[in-house]
N, C-alpha and C positions, 0 to 999 in steps of 0.2 A: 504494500500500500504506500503512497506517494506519504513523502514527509509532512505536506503542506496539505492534509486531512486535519479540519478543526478537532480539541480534543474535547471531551465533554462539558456543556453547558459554561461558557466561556475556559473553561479549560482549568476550571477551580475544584471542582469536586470531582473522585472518583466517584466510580459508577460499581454498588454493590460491594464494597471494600476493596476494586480493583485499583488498577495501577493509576497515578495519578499526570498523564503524556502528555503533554504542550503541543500544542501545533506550532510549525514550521516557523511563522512570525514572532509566537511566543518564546520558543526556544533561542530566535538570535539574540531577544532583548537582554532575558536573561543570561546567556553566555558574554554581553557586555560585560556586565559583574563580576562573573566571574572569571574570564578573562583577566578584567584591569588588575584584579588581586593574586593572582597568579603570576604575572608581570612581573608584580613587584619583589615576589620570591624568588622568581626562575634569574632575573636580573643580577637579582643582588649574589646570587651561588655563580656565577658567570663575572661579573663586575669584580669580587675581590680578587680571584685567582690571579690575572696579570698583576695585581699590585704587591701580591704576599711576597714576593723576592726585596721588593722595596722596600714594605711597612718590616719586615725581621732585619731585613740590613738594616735598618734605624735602628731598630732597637737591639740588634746583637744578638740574635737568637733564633739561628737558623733549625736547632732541636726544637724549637716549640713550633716549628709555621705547620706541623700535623696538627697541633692544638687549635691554632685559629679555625680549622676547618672543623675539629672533632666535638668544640664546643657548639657550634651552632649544630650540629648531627645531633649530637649528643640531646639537647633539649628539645629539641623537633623532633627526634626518634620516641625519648619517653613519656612525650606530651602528644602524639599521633594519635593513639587509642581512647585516651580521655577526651579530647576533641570529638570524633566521633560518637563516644557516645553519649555526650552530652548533646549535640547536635540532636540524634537520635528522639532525645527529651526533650529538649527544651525547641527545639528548630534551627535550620540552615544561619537562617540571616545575621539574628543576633550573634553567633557566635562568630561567624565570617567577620564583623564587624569590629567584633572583641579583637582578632586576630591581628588585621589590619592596626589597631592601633598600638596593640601588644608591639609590632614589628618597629612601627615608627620609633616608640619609646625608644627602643633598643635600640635602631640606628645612630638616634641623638647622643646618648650616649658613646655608642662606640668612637662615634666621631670625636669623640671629645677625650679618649683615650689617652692617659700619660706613659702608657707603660706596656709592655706587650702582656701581664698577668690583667690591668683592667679592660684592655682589647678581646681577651679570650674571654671574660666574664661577660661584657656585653654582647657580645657574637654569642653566649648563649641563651641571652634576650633575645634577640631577634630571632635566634630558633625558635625558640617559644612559640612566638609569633610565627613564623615559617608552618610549622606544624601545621598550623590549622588552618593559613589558605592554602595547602597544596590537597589537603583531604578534603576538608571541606567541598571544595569545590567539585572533584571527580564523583562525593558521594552526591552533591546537588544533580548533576549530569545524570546519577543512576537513578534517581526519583522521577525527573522531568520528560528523559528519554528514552523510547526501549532500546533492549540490550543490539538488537538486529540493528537500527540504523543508528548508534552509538558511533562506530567507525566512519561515517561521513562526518560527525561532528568532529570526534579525534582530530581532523583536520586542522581546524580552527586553531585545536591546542597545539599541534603541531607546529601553526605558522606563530604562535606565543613562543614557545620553547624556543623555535629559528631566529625568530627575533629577537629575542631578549639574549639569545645565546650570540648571536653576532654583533649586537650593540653593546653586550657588558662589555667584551675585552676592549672593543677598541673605546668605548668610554669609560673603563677603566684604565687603561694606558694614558688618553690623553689627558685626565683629568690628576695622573698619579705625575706623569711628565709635567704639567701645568701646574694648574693649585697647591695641586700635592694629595695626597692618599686618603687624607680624612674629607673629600669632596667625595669618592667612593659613598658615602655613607648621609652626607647632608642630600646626596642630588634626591634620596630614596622620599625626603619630604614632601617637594611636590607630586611625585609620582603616586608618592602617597595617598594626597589629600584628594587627588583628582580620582583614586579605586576606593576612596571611602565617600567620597559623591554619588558616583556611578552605582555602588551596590545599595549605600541608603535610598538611591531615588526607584530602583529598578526591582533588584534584587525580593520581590515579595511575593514569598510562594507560601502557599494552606499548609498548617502545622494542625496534626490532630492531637490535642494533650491527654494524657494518662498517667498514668497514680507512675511514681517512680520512687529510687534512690540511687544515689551517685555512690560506685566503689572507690571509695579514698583508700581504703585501706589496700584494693590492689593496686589505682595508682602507684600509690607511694611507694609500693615493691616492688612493682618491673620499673620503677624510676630507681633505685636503689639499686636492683641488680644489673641494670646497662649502666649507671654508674662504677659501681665497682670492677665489672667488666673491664670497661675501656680503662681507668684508672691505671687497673694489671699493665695492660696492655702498651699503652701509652706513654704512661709517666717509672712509675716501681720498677717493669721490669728491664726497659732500658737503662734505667739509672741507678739501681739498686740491683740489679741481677734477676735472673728470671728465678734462681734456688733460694731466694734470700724468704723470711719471715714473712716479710710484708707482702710481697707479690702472690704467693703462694697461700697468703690469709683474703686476699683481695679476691684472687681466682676460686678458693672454698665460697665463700663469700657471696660471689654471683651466683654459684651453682643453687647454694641453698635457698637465698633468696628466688631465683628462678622457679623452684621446685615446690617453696612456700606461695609463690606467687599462683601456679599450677592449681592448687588445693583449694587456695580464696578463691578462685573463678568459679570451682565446682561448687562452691558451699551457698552465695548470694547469687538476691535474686534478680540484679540489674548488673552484673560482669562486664568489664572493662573488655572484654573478647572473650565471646562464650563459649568452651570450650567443644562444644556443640561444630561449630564452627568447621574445627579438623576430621569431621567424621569422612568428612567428604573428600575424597580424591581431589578434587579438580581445585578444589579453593587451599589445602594443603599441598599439594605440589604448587602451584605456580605461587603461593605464599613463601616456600622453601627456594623457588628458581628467583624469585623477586630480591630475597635475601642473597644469595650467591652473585646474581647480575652486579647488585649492588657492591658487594664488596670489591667486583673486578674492577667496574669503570671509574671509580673513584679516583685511585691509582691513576689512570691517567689524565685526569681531570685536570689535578695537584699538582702533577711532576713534569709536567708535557712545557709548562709554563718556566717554572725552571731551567730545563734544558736550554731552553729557545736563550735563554738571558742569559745560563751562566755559562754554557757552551757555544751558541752560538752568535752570543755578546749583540742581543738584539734590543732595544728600548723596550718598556711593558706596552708603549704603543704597536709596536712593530711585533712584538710576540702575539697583542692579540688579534690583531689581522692573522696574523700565521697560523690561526686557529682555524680558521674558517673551513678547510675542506671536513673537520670533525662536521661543523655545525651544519653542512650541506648534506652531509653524510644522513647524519641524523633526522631532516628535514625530507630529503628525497624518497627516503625510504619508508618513513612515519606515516605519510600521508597514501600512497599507493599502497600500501597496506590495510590501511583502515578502510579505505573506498573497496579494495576486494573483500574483506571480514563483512561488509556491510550487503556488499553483494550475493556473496554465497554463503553466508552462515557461518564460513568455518573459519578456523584463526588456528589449528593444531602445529601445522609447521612453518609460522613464522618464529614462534623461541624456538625452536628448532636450528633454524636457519641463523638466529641470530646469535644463540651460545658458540657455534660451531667462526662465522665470522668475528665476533668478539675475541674466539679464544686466539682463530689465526692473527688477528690484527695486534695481540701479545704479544706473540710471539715473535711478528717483524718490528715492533719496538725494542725488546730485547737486543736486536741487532744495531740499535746505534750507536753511531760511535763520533768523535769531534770529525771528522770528515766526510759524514753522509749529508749530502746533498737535500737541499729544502723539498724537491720536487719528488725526492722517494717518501723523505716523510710525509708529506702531504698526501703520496696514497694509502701511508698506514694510516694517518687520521680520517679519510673517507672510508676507510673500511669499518675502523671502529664505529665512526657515527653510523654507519645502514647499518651493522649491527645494533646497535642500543635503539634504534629506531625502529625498528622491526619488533621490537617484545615491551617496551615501554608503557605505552597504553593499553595494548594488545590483551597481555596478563591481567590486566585490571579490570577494564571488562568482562575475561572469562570469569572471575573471580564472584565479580557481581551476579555475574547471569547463574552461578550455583545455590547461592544459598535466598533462603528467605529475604519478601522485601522490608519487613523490617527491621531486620540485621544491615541493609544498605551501608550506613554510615559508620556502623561499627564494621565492616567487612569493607571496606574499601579504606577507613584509617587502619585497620591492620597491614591490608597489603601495603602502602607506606611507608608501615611502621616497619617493617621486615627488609624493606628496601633501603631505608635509611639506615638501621641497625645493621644489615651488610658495608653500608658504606661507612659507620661512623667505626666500627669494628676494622675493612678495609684498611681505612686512612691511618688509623694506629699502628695496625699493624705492617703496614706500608713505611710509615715513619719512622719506626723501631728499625724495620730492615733497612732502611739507608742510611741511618743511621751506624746501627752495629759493622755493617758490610763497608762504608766507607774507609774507616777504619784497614780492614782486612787488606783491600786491594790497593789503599795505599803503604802497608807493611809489605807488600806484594812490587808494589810499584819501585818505591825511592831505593838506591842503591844503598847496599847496608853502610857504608862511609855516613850514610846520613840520614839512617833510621833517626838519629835524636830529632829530627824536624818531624814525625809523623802528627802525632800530636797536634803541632804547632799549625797545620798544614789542615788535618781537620776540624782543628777551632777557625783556619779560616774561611774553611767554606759553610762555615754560618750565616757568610754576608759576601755578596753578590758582588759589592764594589771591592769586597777584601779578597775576593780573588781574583778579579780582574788587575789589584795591581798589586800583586804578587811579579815579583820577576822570573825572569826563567835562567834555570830548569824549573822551578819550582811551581811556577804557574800552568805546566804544563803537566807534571805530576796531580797534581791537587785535580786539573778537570779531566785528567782520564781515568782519576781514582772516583771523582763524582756519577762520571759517564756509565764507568765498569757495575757500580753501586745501582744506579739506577735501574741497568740488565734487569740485575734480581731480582726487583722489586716490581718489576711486569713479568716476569717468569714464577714468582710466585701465588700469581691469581692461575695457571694452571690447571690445577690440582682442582680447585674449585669450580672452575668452568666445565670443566668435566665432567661433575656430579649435575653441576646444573643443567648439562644435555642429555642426560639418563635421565634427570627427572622431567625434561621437557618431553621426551621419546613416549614413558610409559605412564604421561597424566592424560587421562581420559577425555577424550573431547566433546560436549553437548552441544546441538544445536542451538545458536542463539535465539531467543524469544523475540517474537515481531510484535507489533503494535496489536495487536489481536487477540494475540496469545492471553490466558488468567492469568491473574494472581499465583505467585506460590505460597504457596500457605506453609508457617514456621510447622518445620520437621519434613514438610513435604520434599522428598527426593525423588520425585518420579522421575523428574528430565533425568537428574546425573544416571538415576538409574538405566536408560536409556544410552547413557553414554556410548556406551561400548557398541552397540549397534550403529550408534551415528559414524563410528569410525571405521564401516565398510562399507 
């Protein structure tokens, strides 16, 4: 049925507790909204990346620039799930709204930053706020639109991502080359103020209320256990050893809390993700492949920026232009994807297609070296972007189209939250390995005559101008000790990319539901039940 079929009786009430579809007109207004707050997330995760070689050279702290990134993950991962289901409660808009200004707060701040430890503390303000327009908004999309013509819309978010992704770097370069790096964070105000316009004025969709209670108490424990988590990860076990007391109390730590956390969902009657939830094939695999993707892309998110700077001695302006064939990648691939899922119903081997491209596109990263050519790397960054472009939304949708529609927004901030927590897990552990390995391949590198410089040598590649004017030999030790480093640290997502194409292989595919289609009524699994047929 064509998109632009009216949805009932102005498109405000479902019909018999059924699905609540917008027509065609209604659906762009509303994608205004949530578009412009989307923007301002997708921006600002694109926006700092060219500037972190700069904002840690200021401040001497090239071990912490996984922190500027793992903080804002880090509170955007364990605020993902309480977003949704407060949403769920209370409705979309208000809390879309909450988010929007949660983020600003935290911008201002960051901007205002003395020190790289109050930088990482308000980057996980703005998480916060990140959090809840990046769910928010995809579980609004599962409410307004069905699951079948989803992928036409995916589009739209597509051309956000694209743009926000080719706009941050080179407006974060110019603005970090220009003003200076804390412009990164003031520009986010206006952009701001103009996606808290648009969603207050637009943004107003029928909320049905029901008797509830907010789980704080599992909040507070999977916020606890992704804390201590990354903590291990991050901080303890690079700097204190991975055998030492602390690390080792940090990583029991998670586990328990994790496992504590498991127990509280079972026991209340409004769970933070109800454990309900995993019964189902199709929303725990692509839940487990969403986490795995994540962990991978990160890595090159982070480091790809780096490189360009400290190896290829490029401005943050001129690195992020040099981003672009990722963000074409990304873009070209997102969009012709979502238009065939929307077409034919199926979506099984695009994460298929894309762990498998993601994982090659690792792998021809690993191979750079200070003398590979802009125009090679640029087709490892178009490979990686059609990979992440091809399972991105893709996953998110199937996820939706499984489970009950009152689960919506608690089943789409999970998958999120699993996506983020891949990456804020990722970035640590990313960080710790260039860290430890830099090290290595410079004991590897400098001629024992002059091992006593190791050290000296990887305290300077903390900062981007401190190695640049390093003399040589020295300078050329230190960036092909950074270079060798870096390998690793993309040959280490491997292993996980791996799992995450076994799991993409043997998760069962359902036809997606078209505008026609009922309700699913909570517990009801007939579709996924059905899976397995849909996939001959």
């Amino acid at each position: 049925m064509s998109t632009t079929e009216p949805a009932t009786a102005g498109g405000a009430a479902p019909t018999d507790g059924g699905p609540n579809y917008l027509s065609h007109k209604q659906i762009l207004v509303v994608l205004g909204g949530l578009m412009a707050g989307m923007f301002l997330a997708a921006l600002d995760q694109s926006i700092v990346g060219t500037a972190l070689p700069r904002i840690v050279s200021e401040f001497n702290s090239l071990d912490k620039l996984s922190w500027v990134v793992t903080a804002y993950l880090l509170t955007s991962t364990a605020s993902t799930p309480l977003w949704g289901k407060v949403s769920d409660l209370y409705g979309r808009r208000p809390l879309f709204i909450a988010a929007i200004v949660t983020f600003l707060v935290g911008s201002v701040l960051a901007a205002l930053s003395q020190n790289i430890e109050m930088l990482i503390g308000f980057r996980a303000v703005q998480g916060l706020g990140a959090g809840g327009l990046m769910s928010l908004a995809f579980a609004t999309i599962g409410d307004v639109i069905p699951p079948r013509e989803r992928g036409k819309y995916m589009g739209y978010f597509g051309a956000v991502f694209g743009l926000s992704s080719v706009a941050g770097p080179l407006l974060g370069g110019l603005l970090t080359d220009g003003p200076g790096w804390r412009w990164i964070f003031w520009i986010n105000l206006p952009i701001g103020l103009v996606a808290l316009g648009i969603v207050a004025a637009v943004l107003k969709l029928p909320h049905v209320k029901r008797s509830h209670k907010i789980d704080y108490l599992g909040a507070s424990t999977v916020a606890a256990a992704v804390t201590s988590l990354l903590l291990a990860v991050s901080w303890s076990g690079p700097s204190n050893g991975w055998g030492t007391t602390t690390t080792i109390a940090l990583l029991v730590a998670s586990v328990v809390l994790a496992v504590a956390f498991v127990l509280i969902e079972l026991r209340v009657s409004e769970p933070i993700i109800p454990m309900d939830l995993f019964k189902g094939r199709i929303f725990s695999g692509y839940a487990g492949f969403a986490f795995l993707l994540g962990f991978a892309m990160f890595g090159a998110l982070i480091f790809l920026p780096l490189y360009l700077q400290a190896v290829k001695d490029m401005s943050p302006t001129r690195s992020g232009l040099a981003l672009l064939p990722m963000i074409v990648g990304i873009f070209s691939a997102s969009i012709p994807s979502g238009q065939l899922m929307s077409k034919t119903g199926r979506y099984k081997i695009y994460p298929i297609i894309s762990a498998v491209m993601v994982g090659a596109a690792m792998v021809l990263l690993s191979t750079l070296s200070m003398a590979t050519p802009y125009w090679q790397l640029a087709i490892y960054m178009f490979v990686m972007g059609a990979g992440l472009g091809l399972s991105m939304q893709i996953t998110v949708t199937a996820a939706q189209n499984s489970v009950p529609r009152q689960h919506m927004g608690t089943a789409t901030s999970s998958m999120t939250f699993f996506r983020s927590m891949g990456g804020a897990i990722g970035t640590a552990v990313y960080g710790a390995v260039l860290t430890t390995r830099l090290k290595d391949h410079l004991t590897d590198i400098v001629p024992n005559a002059a091992q006593g410089m190791v050290d000296g040598l990887a305290k300077a590649a903390n900062s981007v101008q401190a190695l640049h004017a390093l003399k040589p030999p020295m300078k050329g030790w230190a960036l092909q000790g950074l270079v060798d480093a870096m390998g690793d640290v993309f040959l280490v997502s491997l292993p996980f990319l791996a799992i995450a194409l076994i799991l993409a292989v043997i998760t069962p595919e359902q036809r997606l539901a078209g505008r026609n289609d009922g309700p699913k009524a909570e517990g009801d699994e007939s579709l996924e039940s059905s899976a397995a047929a849909a996939m001959h």
